[in-house]
Every structure is written in C-alpha cells, then in structure tokens.
PDB file with SEQRES, HELIX, SHEET and CRYST1 records, atoms N, CA, C and O in Angstrom:
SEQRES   1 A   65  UNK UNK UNK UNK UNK UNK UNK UNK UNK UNK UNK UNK UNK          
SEQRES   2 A   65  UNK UNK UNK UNK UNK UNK UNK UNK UNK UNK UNK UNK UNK          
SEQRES   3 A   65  UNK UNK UNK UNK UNK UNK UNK UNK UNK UNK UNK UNK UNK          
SEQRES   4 A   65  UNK UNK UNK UNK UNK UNK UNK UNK UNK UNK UNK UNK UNK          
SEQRES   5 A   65  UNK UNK UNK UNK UNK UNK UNK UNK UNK UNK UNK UNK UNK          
HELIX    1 AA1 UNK A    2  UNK A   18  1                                  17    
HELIX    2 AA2 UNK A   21  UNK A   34  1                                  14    
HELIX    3 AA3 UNK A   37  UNK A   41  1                                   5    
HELIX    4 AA4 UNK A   48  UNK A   58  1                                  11    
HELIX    5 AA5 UNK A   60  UNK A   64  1                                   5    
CRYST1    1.000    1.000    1.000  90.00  90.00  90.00 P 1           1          
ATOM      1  N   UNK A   1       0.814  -1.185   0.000  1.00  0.00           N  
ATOM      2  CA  UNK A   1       0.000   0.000   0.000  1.00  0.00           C  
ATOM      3  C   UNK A   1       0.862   1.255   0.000  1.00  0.00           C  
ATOM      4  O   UNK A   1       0.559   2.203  -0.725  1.00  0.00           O  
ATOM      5  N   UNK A   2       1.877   1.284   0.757  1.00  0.00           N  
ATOM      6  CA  UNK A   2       2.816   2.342   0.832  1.00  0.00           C  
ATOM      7  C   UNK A   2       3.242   2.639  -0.569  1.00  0.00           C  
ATOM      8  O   UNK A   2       3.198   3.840  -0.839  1.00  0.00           O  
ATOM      9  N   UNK A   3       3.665   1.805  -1.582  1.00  0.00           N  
ATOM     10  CA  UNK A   3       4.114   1.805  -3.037  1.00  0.00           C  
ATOM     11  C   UNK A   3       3.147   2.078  -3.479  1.00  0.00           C  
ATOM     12  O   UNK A   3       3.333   3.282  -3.302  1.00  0.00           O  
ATOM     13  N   UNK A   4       2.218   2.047  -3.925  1.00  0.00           N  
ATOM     14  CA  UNK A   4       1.027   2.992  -4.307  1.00  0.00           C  
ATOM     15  C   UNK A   4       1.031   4.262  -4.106  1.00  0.00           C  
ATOM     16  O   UNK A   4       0.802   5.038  -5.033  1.00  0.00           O  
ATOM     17  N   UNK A   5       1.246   4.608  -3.074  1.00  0.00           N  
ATOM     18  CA  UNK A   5       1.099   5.698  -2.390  1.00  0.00           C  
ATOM     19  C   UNK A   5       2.503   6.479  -3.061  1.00  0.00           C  
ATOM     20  O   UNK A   5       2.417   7.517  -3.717  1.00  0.00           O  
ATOM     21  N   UNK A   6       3.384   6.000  -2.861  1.00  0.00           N  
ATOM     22  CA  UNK A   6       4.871   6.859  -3.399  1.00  0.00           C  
ATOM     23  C   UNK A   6       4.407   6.985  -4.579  1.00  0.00           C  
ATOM     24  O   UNK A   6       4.336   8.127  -5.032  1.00  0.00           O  
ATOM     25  N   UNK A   7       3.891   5.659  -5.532  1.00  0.00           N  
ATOM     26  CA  UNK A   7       4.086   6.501  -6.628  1.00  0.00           C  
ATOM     27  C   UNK A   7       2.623   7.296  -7.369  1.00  0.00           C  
ATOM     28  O   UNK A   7       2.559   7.833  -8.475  1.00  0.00           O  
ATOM     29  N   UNK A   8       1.808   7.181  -6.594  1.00  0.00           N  
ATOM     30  CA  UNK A   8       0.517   8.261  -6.996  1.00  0.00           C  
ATOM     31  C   UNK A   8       1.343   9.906  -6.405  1.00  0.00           C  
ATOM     32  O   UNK A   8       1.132  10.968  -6.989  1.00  0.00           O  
ATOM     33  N   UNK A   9       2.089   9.806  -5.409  1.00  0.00           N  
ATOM     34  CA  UNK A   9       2.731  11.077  -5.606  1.00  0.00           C  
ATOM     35  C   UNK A   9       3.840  11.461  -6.092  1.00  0.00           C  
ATOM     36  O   UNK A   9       4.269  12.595  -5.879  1.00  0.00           O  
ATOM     37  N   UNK A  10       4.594  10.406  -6.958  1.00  0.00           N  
ATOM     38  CA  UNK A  10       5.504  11.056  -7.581  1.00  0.00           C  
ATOM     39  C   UNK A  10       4.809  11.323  -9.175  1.00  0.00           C  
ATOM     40  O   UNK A  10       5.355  11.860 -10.138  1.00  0.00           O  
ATOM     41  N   UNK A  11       3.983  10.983  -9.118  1.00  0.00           N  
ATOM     42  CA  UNK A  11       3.429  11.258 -10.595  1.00  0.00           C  
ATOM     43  C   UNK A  11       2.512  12.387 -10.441  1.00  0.00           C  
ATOM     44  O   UNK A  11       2.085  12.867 -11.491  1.00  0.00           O  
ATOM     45  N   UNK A  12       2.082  12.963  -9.212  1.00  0.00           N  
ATOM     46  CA  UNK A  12       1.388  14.452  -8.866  1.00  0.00           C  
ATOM     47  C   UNK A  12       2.366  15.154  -8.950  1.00  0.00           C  
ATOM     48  O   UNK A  12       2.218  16.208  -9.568  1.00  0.00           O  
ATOM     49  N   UNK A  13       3.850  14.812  -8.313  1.00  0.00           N  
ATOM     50  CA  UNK A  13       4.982  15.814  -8.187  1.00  0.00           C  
ATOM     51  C   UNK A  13       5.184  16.350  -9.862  1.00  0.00           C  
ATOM     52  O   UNK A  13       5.197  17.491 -10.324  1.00  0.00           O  
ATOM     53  N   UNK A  14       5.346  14.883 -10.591  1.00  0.00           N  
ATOM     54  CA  UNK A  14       6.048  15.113 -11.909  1.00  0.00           C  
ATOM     55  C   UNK A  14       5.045  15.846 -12.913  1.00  0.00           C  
ATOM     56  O   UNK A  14       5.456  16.039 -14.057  1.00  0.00           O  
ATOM     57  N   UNK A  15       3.895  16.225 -12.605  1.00  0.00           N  
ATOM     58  CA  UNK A  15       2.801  16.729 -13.516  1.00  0.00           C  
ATOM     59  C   UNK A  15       2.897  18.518 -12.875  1.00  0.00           C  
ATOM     60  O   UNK A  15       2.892  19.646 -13.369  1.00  0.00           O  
ATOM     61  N   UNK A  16       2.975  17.927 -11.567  1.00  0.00           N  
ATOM     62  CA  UNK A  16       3.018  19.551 -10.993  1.00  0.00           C  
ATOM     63  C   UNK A  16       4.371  20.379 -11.705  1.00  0.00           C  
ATOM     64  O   UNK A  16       4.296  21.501 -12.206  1.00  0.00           O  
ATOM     65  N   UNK A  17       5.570  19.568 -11.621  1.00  0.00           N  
ATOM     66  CA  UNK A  17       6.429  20.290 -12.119  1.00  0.00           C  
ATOM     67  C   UNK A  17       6.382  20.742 -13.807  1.00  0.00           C  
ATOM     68  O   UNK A  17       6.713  21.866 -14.185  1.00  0.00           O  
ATOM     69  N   UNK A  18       5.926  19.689 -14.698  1.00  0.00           N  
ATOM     70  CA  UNK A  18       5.503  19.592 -15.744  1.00  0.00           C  
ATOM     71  C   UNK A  18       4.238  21.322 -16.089  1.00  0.00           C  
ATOM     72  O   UNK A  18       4.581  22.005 -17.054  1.00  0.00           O  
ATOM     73  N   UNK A  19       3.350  21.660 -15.527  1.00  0.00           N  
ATOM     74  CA  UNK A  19       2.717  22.728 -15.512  1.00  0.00           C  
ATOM     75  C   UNK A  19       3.750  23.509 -15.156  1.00  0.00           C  
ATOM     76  O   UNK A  19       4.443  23.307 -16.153  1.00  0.00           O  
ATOM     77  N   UNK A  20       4.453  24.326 -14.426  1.00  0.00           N  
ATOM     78  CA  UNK A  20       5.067  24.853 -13.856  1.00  0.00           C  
ATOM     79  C   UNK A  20       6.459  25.225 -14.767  1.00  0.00           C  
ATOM     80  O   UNK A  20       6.913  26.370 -14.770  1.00  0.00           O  
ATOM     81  N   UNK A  21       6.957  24.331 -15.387  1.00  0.00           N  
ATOM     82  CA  UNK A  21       7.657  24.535 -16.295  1.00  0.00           C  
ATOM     83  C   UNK A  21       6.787  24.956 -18.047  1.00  0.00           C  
ATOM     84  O   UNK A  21       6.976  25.465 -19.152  1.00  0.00           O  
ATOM     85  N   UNK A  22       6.034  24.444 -17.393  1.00  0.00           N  
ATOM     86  CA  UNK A  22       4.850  24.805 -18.920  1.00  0.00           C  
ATOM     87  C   UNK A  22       4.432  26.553 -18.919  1.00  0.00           C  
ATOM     88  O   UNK A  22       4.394  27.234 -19.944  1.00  0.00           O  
ATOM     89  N   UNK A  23       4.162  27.023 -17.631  1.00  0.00           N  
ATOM     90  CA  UNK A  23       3.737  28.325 -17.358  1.00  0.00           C  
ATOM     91  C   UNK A  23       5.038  29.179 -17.840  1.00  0.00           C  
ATOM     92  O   UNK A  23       4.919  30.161 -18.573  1.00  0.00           O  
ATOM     93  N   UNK A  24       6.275  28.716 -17.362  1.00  0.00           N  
ATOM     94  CA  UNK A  24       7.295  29.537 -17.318  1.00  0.00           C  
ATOM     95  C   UNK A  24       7.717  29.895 -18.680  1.00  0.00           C  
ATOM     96  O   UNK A  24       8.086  31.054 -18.873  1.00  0.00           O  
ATOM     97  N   UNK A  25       7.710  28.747 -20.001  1.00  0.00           N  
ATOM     98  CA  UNK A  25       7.750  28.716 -21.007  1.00  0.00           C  
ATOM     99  C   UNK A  25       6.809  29.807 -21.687  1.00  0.00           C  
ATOM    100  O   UNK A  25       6.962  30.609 -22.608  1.00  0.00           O  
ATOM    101  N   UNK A  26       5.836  29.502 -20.879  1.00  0.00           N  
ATOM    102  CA  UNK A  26       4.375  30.901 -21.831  1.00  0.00           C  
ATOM    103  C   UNK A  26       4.783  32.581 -21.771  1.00  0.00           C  
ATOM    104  O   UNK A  26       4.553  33.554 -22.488  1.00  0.00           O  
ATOM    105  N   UNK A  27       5.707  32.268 -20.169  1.00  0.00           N  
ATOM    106  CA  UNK A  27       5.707  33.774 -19.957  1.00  0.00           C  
ATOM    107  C   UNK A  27       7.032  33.957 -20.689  1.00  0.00           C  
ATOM    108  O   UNK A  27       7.073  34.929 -21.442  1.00  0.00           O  
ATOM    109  N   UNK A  28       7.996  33.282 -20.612  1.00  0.00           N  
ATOM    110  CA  UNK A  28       9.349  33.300 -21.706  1.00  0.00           C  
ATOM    111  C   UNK A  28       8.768  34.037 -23.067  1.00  0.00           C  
ATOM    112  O   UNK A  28       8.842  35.171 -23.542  1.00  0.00           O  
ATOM    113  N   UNK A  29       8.196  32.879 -23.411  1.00  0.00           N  
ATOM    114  CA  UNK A  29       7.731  33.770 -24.932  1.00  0.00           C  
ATOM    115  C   UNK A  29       7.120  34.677 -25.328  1.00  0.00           C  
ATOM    116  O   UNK A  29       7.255  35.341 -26.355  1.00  0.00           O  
ATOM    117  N   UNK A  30       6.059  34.773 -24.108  1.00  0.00           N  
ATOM    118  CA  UNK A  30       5.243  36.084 -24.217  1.00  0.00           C  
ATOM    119  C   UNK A  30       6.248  37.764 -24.124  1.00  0.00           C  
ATOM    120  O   UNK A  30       5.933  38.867 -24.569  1.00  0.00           O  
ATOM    121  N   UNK A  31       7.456  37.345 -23.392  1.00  0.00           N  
ATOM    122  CA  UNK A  31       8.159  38.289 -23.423  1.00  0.00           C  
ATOM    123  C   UNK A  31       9.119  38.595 -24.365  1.00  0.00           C  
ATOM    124  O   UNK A  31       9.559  39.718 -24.610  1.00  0.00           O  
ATOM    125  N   UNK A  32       9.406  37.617 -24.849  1.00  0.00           N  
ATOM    126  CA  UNK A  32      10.036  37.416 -26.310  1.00  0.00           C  
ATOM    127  C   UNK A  32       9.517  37.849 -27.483  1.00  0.00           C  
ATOM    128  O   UNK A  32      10.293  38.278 -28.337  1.00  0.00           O  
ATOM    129  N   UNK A  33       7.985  37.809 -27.752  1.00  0.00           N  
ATOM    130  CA  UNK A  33       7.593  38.630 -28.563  1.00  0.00           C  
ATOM    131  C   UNK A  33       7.417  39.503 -28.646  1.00  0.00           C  
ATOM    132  O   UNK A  33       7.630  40.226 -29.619  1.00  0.00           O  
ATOM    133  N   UNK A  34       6.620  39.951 -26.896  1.00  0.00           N  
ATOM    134  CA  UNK A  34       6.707  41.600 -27.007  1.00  0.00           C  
ATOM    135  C   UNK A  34       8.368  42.470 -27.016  1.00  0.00           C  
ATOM    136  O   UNK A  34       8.435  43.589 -27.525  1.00  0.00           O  
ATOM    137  N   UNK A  35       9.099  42.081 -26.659  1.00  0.00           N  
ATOM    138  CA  UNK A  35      10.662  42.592 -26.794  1.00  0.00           C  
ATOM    139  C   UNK A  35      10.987  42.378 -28.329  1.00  0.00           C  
ATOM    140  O   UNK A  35      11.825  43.222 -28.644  1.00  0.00           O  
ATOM    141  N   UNK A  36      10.724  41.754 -29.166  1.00  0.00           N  
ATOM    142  CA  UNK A  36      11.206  41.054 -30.572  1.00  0.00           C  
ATOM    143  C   UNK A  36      10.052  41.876 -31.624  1.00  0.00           C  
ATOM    144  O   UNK A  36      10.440  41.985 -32.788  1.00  0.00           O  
ATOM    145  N   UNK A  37       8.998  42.320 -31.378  1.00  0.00           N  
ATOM    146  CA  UNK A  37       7.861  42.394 -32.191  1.00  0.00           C  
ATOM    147  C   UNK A  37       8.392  43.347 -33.221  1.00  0.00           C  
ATOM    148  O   UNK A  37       8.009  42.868 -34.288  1.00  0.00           O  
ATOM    149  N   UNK A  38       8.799  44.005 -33.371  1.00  0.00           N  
ATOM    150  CA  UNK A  38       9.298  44.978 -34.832  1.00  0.00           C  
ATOM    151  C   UNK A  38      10.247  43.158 -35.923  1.00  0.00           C  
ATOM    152  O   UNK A  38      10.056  43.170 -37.139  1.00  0.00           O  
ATOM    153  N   UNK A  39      10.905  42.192 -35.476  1.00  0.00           N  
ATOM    154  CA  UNK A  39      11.607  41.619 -36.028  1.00  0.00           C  
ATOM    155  C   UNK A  39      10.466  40.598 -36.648  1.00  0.00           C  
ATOM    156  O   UNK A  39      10.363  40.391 -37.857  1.00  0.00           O  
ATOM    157  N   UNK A  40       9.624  39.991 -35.649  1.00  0.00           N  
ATOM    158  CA  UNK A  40       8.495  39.280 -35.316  1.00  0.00           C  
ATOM    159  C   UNK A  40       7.799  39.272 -37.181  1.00  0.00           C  
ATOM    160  O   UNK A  40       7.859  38.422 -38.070  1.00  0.00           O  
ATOM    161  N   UNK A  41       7.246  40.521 -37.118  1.00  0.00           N  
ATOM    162  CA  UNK A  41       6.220  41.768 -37.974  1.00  0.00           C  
ATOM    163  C   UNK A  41       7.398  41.070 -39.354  1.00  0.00           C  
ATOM    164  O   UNK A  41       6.966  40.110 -39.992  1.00  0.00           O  
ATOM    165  N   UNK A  42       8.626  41.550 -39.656  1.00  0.00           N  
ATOM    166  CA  UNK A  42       9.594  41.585 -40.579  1.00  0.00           C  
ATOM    167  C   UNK A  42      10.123  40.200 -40.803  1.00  0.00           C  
ATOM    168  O   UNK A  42      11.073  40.107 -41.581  1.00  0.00           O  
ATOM    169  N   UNK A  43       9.661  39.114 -40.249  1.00  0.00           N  
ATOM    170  CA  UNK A  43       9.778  37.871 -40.516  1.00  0.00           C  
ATOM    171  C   UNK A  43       8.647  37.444 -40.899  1.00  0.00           C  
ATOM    172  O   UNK A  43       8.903  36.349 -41.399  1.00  0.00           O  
ATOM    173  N   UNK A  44       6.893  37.734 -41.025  1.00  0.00           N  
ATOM    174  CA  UNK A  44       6.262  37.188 -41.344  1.00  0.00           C  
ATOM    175  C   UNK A  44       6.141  37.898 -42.950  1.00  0.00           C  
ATOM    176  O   UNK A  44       5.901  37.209 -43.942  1.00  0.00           O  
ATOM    177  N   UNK A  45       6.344  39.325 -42.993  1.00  0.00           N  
ATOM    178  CA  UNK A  45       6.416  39.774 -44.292  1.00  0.00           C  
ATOM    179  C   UNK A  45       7.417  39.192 -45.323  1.00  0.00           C  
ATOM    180  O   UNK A  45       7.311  39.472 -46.517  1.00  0.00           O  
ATOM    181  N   UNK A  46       8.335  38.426 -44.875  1.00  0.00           N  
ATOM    182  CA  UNK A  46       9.799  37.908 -45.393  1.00  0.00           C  
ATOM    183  C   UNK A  46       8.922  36.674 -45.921  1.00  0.00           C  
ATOM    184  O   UNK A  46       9.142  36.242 -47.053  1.00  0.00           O  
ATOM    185  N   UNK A  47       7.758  36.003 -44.973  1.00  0.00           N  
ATOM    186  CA  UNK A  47       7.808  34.766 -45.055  1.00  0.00           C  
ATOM    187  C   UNK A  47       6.245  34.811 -46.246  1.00  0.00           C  
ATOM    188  O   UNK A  47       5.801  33.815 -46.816  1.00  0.00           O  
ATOM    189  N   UNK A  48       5.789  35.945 -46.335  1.00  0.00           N  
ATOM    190  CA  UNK A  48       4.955  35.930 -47.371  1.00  0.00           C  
ATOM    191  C   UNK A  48       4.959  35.758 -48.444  1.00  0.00           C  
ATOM    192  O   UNK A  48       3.783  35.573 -48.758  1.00  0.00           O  
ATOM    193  N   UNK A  49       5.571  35.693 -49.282  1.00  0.00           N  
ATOM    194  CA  UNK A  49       6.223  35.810 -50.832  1.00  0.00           C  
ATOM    195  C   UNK A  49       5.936  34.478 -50.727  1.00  0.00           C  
ATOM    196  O   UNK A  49       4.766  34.097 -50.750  1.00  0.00           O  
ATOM    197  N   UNK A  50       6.973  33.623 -50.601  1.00  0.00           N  
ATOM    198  CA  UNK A  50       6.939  32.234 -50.788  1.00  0.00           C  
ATOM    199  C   UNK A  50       6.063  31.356 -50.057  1.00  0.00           C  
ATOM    200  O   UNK A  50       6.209  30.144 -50.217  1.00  0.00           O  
ATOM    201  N   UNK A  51       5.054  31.847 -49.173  1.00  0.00           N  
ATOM    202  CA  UNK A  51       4.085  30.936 -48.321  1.00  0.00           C  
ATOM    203  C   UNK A  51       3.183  31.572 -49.458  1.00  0.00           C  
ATOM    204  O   UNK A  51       2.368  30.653 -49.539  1.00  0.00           O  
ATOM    205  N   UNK A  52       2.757  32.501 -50.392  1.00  0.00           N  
ATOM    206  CA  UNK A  52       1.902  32.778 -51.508  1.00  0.00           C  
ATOM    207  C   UNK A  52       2.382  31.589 -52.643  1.00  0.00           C  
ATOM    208  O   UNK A  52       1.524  30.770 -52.970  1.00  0.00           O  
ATOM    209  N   UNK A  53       3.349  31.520 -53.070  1.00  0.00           N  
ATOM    210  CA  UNK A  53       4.085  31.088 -54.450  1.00  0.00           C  
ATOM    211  C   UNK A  53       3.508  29.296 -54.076  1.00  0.00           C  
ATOM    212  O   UNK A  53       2.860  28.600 -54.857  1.00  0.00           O  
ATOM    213  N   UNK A  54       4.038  28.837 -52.501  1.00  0.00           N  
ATOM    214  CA  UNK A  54       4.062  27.552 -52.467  1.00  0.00           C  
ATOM    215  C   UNK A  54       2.293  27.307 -53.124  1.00  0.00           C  
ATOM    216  O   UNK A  54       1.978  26.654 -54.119  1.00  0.00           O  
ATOM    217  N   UNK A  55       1.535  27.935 -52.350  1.00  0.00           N  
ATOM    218  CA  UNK A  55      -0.123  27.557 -52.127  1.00  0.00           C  
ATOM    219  C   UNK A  55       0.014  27.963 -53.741  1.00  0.00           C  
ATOM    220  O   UNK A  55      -0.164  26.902 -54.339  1.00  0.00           O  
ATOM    221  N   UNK A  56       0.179  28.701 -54.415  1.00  0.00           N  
ATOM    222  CA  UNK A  56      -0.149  28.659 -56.085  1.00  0.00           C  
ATOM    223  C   UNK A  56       0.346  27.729 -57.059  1.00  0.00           C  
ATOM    224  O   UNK A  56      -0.125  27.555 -58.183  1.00  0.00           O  
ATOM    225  N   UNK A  57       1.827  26.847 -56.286  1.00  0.00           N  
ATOM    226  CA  UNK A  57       2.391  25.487 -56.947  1.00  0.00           C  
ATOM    227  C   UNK A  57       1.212  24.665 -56.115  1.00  0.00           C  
ATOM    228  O   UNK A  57       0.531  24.190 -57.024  1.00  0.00           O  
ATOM    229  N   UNK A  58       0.758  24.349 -55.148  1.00  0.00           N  
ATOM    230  CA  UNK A  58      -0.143  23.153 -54.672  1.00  0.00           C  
ATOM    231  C   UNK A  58      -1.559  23.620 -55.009  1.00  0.00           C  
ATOM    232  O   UNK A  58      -2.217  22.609 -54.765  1.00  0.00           O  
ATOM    233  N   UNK A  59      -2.456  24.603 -55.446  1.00  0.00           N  
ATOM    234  CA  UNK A  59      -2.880  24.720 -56.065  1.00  0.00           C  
ATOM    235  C   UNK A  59      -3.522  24.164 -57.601  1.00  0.00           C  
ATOM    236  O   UNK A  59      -4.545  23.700 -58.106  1.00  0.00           O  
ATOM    237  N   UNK A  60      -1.773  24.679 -58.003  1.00  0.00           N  
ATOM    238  CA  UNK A  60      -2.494  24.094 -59.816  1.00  0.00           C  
ATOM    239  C   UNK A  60      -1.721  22.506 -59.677  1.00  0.00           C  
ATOM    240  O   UNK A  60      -1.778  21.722 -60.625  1.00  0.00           O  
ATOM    241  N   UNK A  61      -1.313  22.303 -58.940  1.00  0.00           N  
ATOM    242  CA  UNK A  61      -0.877  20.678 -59.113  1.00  0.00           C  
ATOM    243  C   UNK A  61      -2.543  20.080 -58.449  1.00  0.00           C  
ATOM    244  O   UNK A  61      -2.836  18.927 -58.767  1.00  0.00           O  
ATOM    245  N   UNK A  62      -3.273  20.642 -57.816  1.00  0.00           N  
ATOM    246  CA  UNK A  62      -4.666  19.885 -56.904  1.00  0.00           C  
ATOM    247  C   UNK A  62      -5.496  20.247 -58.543  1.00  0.00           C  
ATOM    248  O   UNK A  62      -6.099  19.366 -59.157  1.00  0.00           O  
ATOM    249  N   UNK A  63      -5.406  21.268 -58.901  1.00  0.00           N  
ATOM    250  CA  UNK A  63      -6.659  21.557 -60.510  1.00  0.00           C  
ATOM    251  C   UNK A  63      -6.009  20.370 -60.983  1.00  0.00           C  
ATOM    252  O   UNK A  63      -6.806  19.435 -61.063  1.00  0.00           O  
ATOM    253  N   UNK A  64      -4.565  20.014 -61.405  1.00  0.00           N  
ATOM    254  CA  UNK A  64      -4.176  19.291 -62.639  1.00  0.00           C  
ATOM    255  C   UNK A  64      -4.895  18.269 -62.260  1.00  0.00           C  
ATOM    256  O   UNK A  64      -5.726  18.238 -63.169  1.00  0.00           O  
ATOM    257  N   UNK A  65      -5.128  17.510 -61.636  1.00  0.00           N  
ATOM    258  CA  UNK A  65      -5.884  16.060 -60.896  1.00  0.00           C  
ATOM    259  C   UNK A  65      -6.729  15.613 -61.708  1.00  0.00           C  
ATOM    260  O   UNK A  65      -7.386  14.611 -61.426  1.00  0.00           O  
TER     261      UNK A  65                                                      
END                                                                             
C-alpha cells in the first residue's frame, strides 16, 4: 500500500512540475515577442512571398488532378 502511495505522488509531483515549467515557457515567450515584435512583424512579411508562391504550386498541381 505504501508503493502505491509513493508513486501516486511522484506522478502528482512530476505533472506539478511539468505545468510549472509549462507556465514559465508561456511567460518566456510572451516576453520574447513583445521585446522582438518589430523583427516578429519583418519575418512574417519575409515569409509571405513564398508561403503565396508555395499555395499557387499546390494549387495548380490539386486543378491538374
């Protein structure tokens, strides 16, 4: 019964830490973007051109069908 018991709480411990490191990650990035956001903005415009071009090659290859 005792072994049960250890490990129903090491698997509360390991979930607790698991959130906790999950939160810390959210606020990491959340600060990362707001500190980064002018680069952020200038990487998705970079990434437009060719995220247009790809969808117009998969496009006429889905018509050719």
């Amino acid at each position: 019964m005792a072994e049960g018991a250890e490990n129903k709480g090491g698997k509360i411990l390991a979930t607790l830490f698991k959130v906790i490191l999950g939160l810390v990650f959210l606020v990491l990035g959340v600060m990362a973007i707001i500190r980064w956001w002018h680069l952020i903005i200038l990487l998705i415009k970079g990434c437009l051109g060719p995220f247009l071009l790809l969808a117009g090659i998969i496009t006429l290859a889905i018509a050719k069908e």
